[in-house]
Structures are given as structure tokens and as C-alpha cells.
C-alpha positions as CSV (number, residue, x, y, z in Angstrom):
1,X,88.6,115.9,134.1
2,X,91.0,114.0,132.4
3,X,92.4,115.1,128.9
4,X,91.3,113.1,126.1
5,X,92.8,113.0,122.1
6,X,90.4,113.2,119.2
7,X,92.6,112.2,115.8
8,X,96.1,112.3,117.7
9,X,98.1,110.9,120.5
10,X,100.4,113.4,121.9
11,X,103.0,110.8,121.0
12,X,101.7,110.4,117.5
13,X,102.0,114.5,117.2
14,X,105.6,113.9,118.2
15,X,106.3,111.5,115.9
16,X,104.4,113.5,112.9
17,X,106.5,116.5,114.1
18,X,109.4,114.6,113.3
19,X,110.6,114.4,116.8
20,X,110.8,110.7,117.0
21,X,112.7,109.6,113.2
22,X,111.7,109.4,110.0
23,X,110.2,105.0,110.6
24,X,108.5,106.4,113.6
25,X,106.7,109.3,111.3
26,X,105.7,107.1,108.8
27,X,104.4,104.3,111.1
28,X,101.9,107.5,112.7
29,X,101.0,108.9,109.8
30,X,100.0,105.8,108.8
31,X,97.8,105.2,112.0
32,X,96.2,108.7,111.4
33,X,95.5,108.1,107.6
34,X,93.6,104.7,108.5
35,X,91.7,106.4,111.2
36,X,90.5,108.7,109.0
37,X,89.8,106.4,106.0
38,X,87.7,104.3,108.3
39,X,86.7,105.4,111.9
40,X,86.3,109.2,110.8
41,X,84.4,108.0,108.3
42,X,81.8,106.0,110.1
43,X,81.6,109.0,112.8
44,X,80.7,111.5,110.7
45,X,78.0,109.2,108.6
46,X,76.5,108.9,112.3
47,X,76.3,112.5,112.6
48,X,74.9,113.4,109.5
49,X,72.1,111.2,110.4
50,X,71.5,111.5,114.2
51,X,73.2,114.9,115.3
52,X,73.2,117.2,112.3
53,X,74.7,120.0,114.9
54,X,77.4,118.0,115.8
55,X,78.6,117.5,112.6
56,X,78.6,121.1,111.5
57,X,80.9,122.2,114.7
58,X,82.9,119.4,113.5
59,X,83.1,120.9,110.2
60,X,83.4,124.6,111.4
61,X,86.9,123.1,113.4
62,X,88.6,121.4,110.4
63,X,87.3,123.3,107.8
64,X,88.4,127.0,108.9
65,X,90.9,128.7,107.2
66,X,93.7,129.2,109.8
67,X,96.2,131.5,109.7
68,X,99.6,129.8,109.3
69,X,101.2,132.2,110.8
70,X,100.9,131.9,114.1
């Protein structure tokens, strides 16, 4: 099975990271903010109406505390 993204590219992590300058950073973060604002958005209006489940293993993911110390 092929690997497949969900918010990021694994360039777009790169560029975030910093790995790529500071233009290519902004230009990804910019792509990832719109996503969010807009795509995420409509996804997770979807979910709340059609596949409650889904949407609470999607919260469960980006809601968790983490432990930043890893």
C-alpha cells in the first residue's frame, strides 16, 4: 500500500522545519493554514453529520496532550 499524507507533504514538513529557507516556510505554512481554514473545515462538518466515530478518532489524534519531550 502506498503511503498517503493527511495535512502535510513530506516536503511541506521540510519546509516548516525550516530545512528549505525562511520564503519556502512561509509559502507552506501558508498552504497548511488555508487547508485548514477551508478543506479541514468542510471534512470535519461532514463527519459531524455522517460518521460521528470518525470524527472523534480525529479529535482523539489532534487533541491529545503530547509529551514534548520526546
Amino acid at each position: 500500500m502506498s503511503k498517503t499524507r493527511a495535512l502535510l507533504t513530506e516536503t511541506e514538513r521540510e519546509q516548516i522545519a525550516g530545512e528549505h529557507g525562511d520564503q519556502r516556510r512561509y509559502q507552506a505554512t501558508s498552504r497548511v493554514r488555508r487547508r485548514i481554514d477551508e478543506e479541514l473545515s468542510k471534512d470535519i462538518e461532514v463527519l459531524e453529520e455522517h460518521h460521528s466515530e470518525l470524527l472523534e478518532e480525529l479529535r482523539d489524534v489532534t487533541c491529545e496532550e503530547r509529551d514534548h519531550n520526546e
